[in-house]
KOLTORMI-217385 format. One record per residue (C-alpha): residue number from 1; residue in three letters; x, y, z. Coordinates in steps of 0.5 Angstrom, whole numbers, plus 2048, in hexadecimal, padded with zeros to 3 digits. Example, Ala and Ser with C-alpha at 12.3 -4.5 7.8 and 13.67 -1.06 7.14 Angstrom:
! residues 2
+-----+--------+-----+-----+-----+
: num : residu :   x :   y :   z :
+-----+--------+-----+-----+-----+
:   1 :    ALA : 819 : 7F7 : 810 :
:   2 :    SER : 81B : 7FE : 80E :
+-----+--------+-----+-----+-----+
***
This chain:
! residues 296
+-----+--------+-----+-----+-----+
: num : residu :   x :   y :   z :
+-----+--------+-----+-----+-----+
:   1 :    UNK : 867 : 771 : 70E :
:   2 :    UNK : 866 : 779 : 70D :
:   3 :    UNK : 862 : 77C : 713 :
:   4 :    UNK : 85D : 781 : 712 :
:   5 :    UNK : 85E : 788 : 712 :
:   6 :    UNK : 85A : 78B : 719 :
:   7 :    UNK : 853 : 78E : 717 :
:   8 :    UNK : 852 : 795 : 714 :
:   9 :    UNK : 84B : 795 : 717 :
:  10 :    UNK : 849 : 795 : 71F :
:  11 :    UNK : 845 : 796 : 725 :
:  12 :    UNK : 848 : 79A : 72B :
:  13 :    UNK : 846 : 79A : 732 :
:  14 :    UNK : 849 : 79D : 737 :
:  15 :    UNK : 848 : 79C : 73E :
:  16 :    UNK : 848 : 7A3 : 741 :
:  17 :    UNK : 847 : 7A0 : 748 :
:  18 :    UNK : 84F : 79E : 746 :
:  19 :    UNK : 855 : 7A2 : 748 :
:  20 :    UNK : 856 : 7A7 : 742 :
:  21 :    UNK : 850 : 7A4 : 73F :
:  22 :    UNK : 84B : 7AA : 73F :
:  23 :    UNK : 851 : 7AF : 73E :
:  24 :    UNK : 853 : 7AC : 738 :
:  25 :    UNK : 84D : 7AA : 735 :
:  26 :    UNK : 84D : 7AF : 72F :
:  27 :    UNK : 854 : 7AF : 72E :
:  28 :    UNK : 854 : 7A8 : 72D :
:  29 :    UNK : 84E : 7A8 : 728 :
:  30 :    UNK : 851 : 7AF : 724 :
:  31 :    UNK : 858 : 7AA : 724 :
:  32 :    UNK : 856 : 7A4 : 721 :
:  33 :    UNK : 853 : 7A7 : 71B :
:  34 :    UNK : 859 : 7AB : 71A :
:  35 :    UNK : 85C : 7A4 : 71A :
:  36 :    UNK : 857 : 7A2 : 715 :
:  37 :    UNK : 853 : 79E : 719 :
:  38 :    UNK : 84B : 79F : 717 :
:  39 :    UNK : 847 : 79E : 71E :
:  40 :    UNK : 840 : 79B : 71C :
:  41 :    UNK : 83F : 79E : 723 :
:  42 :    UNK : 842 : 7A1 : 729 :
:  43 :    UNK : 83F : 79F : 731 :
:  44 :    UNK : 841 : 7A4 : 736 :
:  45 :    UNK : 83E : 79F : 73C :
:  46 :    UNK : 83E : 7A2 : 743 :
:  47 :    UNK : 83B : 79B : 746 :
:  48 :    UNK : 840 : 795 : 746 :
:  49 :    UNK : 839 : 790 : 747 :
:  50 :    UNK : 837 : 792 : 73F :
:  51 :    UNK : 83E : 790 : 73C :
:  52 :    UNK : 83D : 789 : 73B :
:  53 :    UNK : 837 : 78C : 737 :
:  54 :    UNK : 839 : 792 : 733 :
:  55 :    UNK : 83E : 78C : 731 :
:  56 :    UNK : 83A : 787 : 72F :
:  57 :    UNK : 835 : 78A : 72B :
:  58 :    UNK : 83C : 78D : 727 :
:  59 :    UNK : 83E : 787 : 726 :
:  60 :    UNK : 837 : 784 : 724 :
:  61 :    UNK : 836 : 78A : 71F :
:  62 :    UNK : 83D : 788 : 71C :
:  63 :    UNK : 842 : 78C : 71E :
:  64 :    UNK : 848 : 78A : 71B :
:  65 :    UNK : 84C : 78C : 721 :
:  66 :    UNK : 84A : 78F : 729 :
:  67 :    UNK : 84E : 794 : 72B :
:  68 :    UNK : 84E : 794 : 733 :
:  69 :    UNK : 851 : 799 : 737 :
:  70 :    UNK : 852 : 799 : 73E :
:  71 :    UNK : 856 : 795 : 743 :
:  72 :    UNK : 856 : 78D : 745 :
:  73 :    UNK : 850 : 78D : 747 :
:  74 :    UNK : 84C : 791 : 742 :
:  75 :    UNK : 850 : 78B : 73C :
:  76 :    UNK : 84E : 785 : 741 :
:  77 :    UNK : 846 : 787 : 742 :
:  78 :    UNK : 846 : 787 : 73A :
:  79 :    UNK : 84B : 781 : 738 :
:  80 :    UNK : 845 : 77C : 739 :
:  81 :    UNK : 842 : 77E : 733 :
:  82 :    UNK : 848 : 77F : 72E :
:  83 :    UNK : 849 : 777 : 730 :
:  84 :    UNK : 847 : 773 : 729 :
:  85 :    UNK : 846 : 779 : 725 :
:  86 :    UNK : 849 : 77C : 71E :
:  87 :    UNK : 84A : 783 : 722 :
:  88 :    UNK : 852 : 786 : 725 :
:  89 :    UNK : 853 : 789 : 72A :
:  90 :    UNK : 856 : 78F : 72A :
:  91 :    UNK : 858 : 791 : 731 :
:  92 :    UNK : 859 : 798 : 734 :
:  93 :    UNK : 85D : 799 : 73A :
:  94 :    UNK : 859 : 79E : 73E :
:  95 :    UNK : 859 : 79B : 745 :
:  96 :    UNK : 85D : 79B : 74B :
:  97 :    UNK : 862 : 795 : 74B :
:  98 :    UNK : 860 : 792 : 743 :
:  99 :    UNK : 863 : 78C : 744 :
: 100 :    UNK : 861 : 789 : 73E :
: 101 :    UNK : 863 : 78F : 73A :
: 102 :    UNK : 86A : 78D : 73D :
: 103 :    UNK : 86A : 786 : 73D :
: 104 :    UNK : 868 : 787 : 735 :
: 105 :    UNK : 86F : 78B : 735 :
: 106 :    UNK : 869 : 790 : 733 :
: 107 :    UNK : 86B : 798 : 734 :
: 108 :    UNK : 868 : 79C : 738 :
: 109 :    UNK : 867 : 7A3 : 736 :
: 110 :    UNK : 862 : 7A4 : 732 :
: 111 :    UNK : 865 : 7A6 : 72B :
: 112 :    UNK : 869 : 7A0 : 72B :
: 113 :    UNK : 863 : 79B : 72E :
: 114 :    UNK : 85F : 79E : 727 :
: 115 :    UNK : 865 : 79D : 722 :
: 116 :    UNK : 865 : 796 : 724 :
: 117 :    UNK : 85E : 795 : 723 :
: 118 :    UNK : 85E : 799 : 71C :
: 119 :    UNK : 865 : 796 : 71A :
: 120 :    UNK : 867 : 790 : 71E :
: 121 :    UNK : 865 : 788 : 71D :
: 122 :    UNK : 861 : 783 : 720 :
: 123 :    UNK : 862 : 77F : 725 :
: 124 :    UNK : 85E : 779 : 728 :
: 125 :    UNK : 85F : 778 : 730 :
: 126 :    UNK : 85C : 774 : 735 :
: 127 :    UNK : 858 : 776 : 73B :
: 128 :    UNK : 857 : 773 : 741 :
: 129 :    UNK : 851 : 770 : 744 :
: 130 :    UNK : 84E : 771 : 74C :
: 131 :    UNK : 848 : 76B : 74D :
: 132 :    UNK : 847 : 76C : 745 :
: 133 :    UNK : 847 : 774 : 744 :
: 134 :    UNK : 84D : 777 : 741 :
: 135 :    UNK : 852 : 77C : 743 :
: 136 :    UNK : 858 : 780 : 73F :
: 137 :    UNK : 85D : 780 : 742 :
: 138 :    UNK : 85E : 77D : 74B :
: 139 :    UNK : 859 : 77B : 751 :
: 140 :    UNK : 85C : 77D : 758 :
: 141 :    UNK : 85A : 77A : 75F :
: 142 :    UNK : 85C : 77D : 765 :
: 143 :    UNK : 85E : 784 : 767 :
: 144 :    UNK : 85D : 787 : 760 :
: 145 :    UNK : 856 : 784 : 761 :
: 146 :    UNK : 856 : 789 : 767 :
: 147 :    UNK : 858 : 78F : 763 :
: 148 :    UNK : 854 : 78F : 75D :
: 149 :    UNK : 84D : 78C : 760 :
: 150 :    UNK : 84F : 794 : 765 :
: 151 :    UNK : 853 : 799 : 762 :
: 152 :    UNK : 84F : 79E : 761 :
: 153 :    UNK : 84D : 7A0 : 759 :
: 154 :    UNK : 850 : 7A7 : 75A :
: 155 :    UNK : 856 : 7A5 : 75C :
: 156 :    UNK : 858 : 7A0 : 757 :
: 157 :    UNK : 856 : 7A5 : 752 :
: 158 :    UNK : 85A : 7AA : 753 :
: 159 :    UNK : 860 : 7A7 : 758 :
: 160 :    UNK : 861 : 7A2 : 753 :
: 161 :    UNK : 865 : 79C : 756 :
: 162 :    UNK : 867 : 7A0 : 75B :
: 163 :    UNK : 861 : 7A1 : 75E :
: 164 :    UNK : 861 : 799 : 75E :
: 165 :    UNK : 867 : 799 : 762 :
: 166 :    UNK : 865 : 79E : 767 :
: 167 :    UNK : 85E : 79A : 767 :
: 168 :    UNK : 863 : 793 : 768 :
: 169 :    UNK : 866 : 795 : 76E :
: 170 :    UNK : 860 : 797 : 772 :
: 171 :    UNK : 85C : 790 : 76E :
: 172 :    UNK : 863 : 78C : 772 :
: 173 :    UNK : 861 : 78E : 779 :
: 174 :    UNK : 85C : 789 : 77A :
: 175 :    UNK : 85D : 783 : 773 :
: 176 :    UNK : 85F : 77C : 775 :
: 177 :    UNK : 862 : 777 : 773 :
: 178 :    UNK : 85D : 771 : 770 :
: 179 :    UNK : 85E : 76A : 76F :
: 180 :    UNK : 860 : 767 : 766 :
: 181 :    UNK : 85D : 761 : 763 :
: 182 :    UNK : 860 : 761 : 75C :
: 183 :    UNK : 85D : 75B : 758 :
: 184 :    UNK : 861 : 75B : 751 :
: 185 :    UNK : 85D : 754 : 74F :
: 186 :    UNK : 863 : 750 : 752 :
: 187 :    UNK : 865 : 753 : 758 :
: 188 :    UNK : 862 : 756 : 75D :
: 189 :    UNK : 867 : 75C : 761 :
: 190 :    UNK : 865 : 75E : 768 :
: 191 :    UNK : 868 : 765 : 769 :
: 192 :    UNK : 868 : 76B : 76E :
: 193 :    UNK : 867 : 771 : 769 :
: 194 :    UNK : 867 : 779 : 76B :
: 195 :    UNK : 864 : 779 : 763 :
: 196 :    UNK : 863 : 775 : 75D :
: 197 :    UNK : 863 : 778 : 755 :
: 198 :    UNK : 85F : 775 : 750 :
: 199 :    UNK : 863 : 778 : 74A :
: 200 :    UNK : 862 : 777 : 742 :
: 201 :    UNK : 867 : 77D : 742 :
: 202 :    UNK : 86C : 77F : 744 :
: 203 :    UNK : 86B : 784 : 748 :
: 204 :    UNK : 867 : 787 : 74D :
: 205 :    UNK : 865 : 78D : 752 :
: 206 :    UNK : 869 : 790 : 74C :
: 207 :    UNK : 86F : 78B : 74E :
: 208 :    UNK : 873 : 787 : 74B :
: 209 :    UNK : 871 : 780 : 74F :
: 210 :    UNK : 875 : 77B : 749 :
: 211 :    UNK : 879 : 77B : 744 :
: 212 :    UNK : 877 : 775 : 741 :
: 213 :    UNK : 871 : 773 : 73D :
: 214 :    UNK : 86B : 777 : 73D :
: 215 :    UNK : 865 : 779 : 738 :
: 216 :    UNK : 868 : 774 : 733 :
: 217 :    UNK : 86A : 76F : 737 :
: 218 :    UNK : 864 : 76A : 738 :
: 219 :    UNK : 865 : 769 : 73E :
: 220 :    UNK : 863 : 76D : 745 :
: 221 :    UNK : 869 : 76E : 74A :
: 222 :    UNK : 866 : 76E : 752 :
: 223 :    UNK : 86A : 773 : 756 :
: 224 :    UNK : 86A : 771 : 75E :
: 225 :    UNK : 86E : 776 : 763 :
: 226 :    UNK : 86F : 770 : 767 :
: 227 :    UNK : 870 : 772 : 76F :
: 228 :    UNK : 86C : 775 : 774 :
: 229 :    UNK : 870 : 77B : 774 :
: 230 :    UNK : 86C : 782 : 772 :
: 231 :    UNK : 874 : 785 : 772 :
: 232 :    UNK : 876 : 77F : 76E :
: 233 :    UNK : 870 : 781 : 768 :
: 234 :    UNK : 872 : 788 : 769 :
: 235 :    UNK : 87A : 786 : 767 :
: 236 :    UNK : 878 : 781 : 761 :
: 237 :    UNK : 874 : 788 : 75E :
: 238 :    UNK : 879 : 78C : 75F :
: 239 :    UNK : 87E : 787 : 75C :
: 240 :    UNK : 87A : 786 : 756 :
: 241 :    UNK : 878 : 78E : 755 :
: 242 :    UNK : 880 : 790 : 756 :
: 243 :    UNK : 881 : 788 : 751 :
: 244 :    UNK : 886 : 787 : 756 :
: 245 :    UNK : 88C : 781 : 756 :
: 246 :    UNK : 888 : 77D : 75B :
: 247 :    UNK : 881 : 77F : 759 :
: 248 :    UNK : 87D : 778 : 758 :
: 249 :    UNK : 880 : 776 : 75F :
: 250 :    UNK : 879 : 777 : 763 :
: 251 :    UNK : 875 : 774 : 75E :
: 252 :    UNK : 874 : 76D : 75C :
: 253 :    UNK : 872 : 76C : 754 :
: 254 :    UNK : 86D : 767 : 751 :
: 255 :    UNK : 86B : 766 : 74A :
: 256 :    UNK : 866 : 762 : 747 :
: 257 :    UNK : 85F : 762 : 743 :
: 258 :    UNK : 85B : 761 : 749 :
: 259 :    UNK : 85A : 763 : 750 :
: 260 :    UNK : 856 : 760 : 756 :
: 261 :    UNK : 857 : 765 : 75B :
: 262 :    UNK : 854 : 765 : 763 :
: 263 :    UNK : 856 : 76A : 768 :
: 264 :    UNK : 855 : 76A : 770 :
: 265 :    UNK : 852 : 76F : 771 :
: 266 :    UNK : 84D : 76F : 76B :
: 267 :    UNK : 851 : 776 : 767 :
: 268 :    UNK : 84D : 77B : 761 :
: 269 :    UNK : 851 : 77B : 75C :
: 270 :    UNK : 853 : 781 : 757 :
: 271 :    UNK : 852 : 780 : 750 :
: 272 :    UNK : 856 : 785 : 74B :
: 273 :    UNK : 854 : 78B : 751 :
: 274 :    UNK : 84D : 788 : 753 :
: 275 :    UNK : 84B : 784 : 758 :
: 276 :    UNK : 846 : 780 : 755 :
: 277 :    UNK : 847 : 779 : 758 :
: 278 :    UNK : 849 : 775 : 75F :
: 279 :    UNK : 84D : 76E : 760 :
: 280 :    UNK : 84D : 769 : 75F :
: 281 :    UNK : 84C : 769 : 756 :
: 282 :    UNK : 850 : 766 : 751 :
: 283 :    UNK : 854 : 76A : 74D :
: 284 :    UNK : 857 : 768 : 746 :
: 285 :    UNK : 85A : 76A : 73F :
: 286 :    UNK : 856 : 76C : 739 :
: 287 :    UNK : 85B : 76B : 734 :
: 288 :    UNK : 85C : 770 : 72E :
: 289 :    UNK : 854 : 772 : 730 :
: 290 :    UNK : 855 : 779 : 72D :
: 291 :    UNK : 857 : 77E : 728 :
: 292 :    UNK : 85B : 785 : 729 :
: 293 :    UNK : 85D : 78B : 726 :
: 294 :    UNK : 864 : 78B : 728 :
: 295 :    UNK : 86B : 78F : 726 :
: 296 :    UNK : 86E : 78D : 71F :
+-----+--------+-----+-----+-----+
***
């Protein structure tokens, strides 16, 4: 069966509390047109609270394709309202990490992330779910969670994940080791666990954390750094940042459809950026939930 050619016509909205976001605003408005691309309306949108809204009365006027520039963040705020609607999702990587661009094989400049939108193809992929709200790309508990319920917004936005590193060290000093139950539905793993990743793709914090599976996989991978050791979590981050040899040797991989997941102490958890949820929830897969504008 042939698939559809991406929309001509579309709906921006950019988060310009994002990374790049209100720098590159009207240049990305000027570049879609000069790509092709008809914008039935552009939203410059400052406060991240009103993204859901701006999306949804988009998507009820029926608009053909939303496309949302920011980071990780900004995609995971307005993804619940493409869920089971005839709308694509364009996505422009404008945040720190753009995760989920990179999990996509998404590029990253603008240029190219637009070409993709303008000429590339459709893709239908899964989304992952924390107690029933979607998220793009990954979930994180432990010293992640620290840092992105802390860093100070002008750090993130202008050190980029540098500034995220620099954060990461001083956030290390005073984080624990926490208690894991992991429930797969058939069995029950007990773990000590510095952090856990919740991943739809395959990276995270910018990261590749898998080579295997991802957005189209239909199912979740459950990434524990397992141990007490905060120079162990230091180590199995270095590893993977630099794809070393032996860089899967600190983390333990489950997969699965869905997940019942209990720690001691209670931890928040981080969803695509935000801290939005705490232990203990049930994490799942959403298989093939949206289509995205992707490179041909």
């Amino acid at each position: 069966m042939e698939m559809k050619p991406l929309p001509r016509d579309a709906v921006l909205i950019v988060n310009t509390h994002s990374r790049k976001g209100q720098d590159l605003y009207e240049e990305a408005r000027t570049k879609l047109a000069a790509a092709g691309i008809t914008l039935l309306a552009t939203h410059a949108v400052d406060d991240p609270k009103d993204l859901a809204t701006v999306a949804r009365k988009a998507i009820a006027e029926g608009a053909p394709m939303v496309i949302v520039g920011g980071g990780d963040g900004t995609l995971a705020g307005v993804v619940d309202e493409l869920v089971g609607k005839v709308c694509v999702f364009g996505v422009l990587p404008l945040g720190t990490a753009n995760s989920f661009a990179r999990s996509l094989g998404l590029p990253l400049d603008l240029d190219s992330a637009i070409a993709a939108i303008a000429h590339g193809r459709r893709r239908r992929v899964d989304l992952g779910m924390i107690d029933g709200d979607h998220f793009v790309n990954g979930a994180s508990i432990g010293l992640s969670t620290m840092i992105g319920e802390t860093v100070p917004h002008k750090l993130k936005r202008y050190a980029g994940r540098v500034g995220y590193l620099a954060w990461a060290l001083k956030c290390a000093v005073r984080f624990c080791a926490f208690r894991l139950e992991l429930d797969d539905g058939t069995q029950l793993h007990r773990l000590w666990a510095t952090e856990v990743r919740i991943l739809n793709g395959t990276h995270h914090g910018g990261v590749e954390l898998s080579e295997e599976g991802g957005v189209a996989s239909r199912d979740l991978l459950i990434q524990a750094v397992v141990g007490t050791s905060k120079l162990a979590l230091a180590k199995d981050w270095s590893a993977k940042f630099f794809k070393l040899r032996d860089r899967n040797a600190g983390s333990r991989d489950f997969r699965g459809k869905t997940f019942r997941i209990v720690t001691d102490p209670p931890q928040r958890i981080s969803i695509d950026g935000e801290v939005l949820a705490c232990t203990p929830v049930t994490a799942s897969v959403a298989p093939a939930a949206i289509e995205v504008a992707v490179t041909a």
